[in-house]
N, C-alpha and C positions, 0 to 999 in steps of 0.2 A: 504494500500500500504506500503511495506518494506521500512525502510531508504532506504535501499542499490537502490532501484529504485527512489525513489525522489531523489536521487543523482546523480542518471543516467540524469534523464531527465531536473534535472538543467544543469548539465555540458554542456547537446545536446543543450538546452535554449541558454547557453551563448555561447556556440557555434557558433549555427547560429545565434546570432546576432553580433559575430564578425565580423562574413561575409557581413553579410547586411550592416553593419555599414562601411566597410572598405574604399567604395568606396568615401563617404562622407568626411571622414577620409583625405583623399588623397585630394579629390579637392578640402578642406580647406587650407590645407599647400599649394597646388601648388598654387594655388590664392594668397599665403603672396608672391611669387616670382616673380621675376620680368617678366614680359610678354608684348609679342610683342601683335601687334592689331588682328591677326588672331587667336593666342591665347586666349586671352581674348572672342573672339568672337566666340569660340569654346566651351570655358567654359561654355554660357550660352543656356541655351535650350531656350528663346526665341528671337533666333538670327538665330537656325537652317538652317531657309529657308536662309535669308542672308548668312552662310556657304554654303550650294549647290548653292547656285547663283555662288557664287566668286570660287567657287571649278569647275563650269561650263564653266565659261567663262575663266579661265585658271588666275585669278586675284591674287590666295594664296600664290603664289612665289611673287608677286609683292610687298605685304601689309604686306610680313615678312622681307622685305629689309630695310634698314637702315632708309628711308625717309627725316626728318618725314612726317606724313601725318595728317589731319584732317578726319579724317570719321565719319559722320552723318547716322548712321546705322537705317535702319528700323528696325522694331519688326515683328514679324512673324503675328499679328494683321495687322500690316500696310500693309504687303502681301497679305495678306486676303481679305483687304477690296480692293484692286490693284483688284486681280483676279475678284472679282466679278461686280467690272468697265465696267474690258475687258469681261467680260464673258467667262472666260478660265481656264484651271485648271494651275498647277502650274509647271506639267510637261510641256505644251504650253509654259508657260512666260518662263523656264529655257532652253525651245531649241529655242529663240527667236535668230536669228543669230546680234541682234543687243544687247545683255543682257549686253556685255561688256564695250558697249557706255554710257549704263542707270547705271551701276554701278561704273564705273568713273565719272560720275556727283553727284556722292555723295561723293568724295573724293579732299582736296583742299592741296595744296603742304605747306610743312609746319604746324606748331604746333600752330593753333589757339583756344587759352582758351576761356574760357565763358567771362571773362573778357577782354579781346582783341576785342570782339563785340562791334557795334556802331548801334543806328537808323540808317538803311538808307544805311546802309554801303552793299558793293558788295563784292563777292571774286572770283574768277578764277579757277572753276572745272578742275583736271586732264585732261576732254575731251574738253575742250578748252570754256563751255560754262559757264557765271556767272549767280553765287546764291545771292541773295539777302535778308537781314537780318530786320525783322521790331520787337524793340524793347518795341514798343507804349504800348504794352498790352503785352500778354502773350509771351515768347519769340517765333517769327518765322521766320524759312528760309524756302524763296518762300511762298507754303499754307501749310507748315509741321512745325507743333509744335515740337519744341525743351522740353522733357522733360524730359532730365536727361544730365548730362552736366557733362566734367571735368574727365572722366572715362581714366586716364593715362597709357598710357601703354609706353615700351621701346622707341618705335618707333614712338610715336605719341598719337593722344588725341580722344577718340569718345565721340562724343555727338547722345543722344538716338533721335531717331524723330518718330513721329505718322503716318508720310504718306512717300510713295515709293513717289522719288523725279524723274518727268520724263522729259526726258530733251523734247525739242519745237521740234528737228527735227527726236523722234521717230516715228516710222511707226509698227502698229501690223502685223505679218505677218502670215500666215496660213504653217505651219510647219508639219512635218511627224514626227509622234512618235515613239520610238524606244523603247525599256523594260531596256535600261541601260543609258536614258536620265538622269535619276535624279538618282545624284551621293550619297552614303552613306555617312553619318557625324560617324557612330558607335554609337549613342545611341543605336538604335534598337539592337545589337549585346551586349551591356553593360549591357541590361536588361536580355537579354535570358541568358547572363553567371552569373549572379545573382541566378535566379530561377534557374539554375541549381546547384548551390553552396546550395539555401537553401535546394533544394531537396534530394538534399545529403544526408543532416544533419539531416532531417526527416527521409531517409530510414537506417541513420546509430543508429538512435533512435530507429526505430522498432526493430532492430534486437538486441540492447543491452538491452530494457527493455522487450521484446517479451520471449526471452530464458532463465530469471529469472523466471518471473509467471508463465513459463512452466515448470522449476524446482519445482515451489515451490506447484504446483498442486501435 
């Protein structure tokens, strides 16, 4: 193979890994910036479902407003194992007309730290219903393990928890499905414009080192 071609296809190399790399790139520095709780919770891919939930119930204008607030956000695990409870998928749980009620019971007014926690101690969910906090062993509020704590954001503080927090006076209810029940977050779109960047830069390499070898034939 000619310099002139392994030069080629270093260049296309770094290339496309400018591109791949870029995205990464970017949501390192946005993360050093300061971010509200919906941000934050957009940032991370396993928060996803929690995004469409609060994107559903019309909650994201809420949780970008000054507050502050505390939210004890579930993991897209904790949803998971929610669904398979109820026996429903996740499109069912997100056109629940009461989604709004269960996801304000995980939200308490005001900026409470890990360190503002007590044995024993109570607090006063958004939806008017209290959570209760048992310090004795592993930290927990209600039967959801608290485990990741202290995650600041502009607006307020989330603490990670293991289990969907449901409040005493939910009712499951049998719902009509619709094809635009569950709202996009834009990963799925973030990937396809990736793969298309790289693909690019593959088909911009065939044709720079493709019409050399055929000169040189």
């Amino acid at each position: 193979m000619s310099k002139f071609v392994k030069g080629i296809l270093s260049f296309v190399t770094a290339f496309a890994l400018t591109f791949a790399l870029a995205p990464t790139a970017f949501a390192d520095n946005h993360m050093d910036e300061e971010q509200d709780i919906v941000e934050i919770a957009l940032g991370n891919d396993d928060f996803s479902i929690l995004v469409s939930a609060l994107q559903k119930a019309e909650l994201v204008e809420t949780l970008q407003g000054d507050g502050p607030f505390t939210v004890f956000a579930p993991t897209n695990a904790a949803f998971e194992d929610l669904l398979g409870a109820l026996d429903i998928t996740a499109e069912e749980l997100l056109a629940q007309p009461d989604l709004a009620n269960v996801l304000t019971y995980h939200v308490v007014p005001g900026a409470v730290m890990a360190g503002d926690l007590t044995d024993g101690m109570e607090a006063e969910t958004v939806n008017g219903e209290m959570l209760t906090f048992d310090l004795s062993g592993d930290p927990m509020v209600n039967d959801s393990m608290i485990v990741e704590t202290d995650i600041e954001a502009s607006n307020g503080v989330i603490h990670v928890i293991d289990t969907v927090l449901v409040p005493e006076n939910f009712e499951l209810q049998e719902v009509d499905m619709e094809e635009d029940d569950v709202p996009a977050t834009g990963i799925e779109s973030n990937s396809i414009l990736l793969f298309g960047m790289i693909a690019a830069a593959a088909a911009f390499a065939f044709v720079l080192v493709y019409k050399p070898l055929k000169q040189e034939k």
